[in-house]
N, C-alpha and C positions, 0 to 999 in steps of 0.2 A: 408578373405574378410570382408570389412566391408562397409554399405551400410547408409552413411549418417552421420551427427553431428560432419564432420571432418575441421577442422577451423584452422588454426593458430596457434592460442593458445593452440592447444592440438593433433597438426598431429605428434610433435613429441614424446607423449606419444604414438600414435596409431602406429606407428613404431617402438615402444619401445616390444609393443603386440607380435608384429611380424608378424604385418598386412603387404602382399604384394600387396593390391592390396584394392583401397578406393573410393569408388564413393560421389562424392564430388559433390554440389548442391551449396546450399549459401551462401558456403566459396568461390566460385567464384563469383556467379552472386548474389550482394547484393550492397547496396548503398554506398560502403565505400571504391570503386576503380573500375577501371575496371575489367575485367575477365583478362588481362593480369596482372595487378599490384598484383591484387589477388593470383593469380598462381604462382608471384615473392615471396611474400608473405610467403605462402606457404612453397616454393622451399628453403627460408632463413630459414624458422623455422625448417625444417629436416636436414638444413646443406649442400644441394646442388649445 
């Protein structure tokens, strides 16, 4: 588990970790989309 500073740009190192399980803050809710685009977002950079 990991608890924060998980973004985009590096969820798919944090998955690399073999982190199951990432509480995610303002990698969703921040000025650069919604919480859904964000979440899309996300979801592309692990491969989902």
């Amino acid at each position: 588990m990991i608890d924060g500073g998980v973004k985009a740009h590096n969820a798919a190192q944090v998955a690399d970790w073999g982190v199951e399980v990432a509480v995610v803050g303002s990698g969703l809710i921040n000025d650069k989309g919604s919480i859904a685009e964000n979440l899309a977002e996300i979801h592309e950079a692990l491969g989902a």
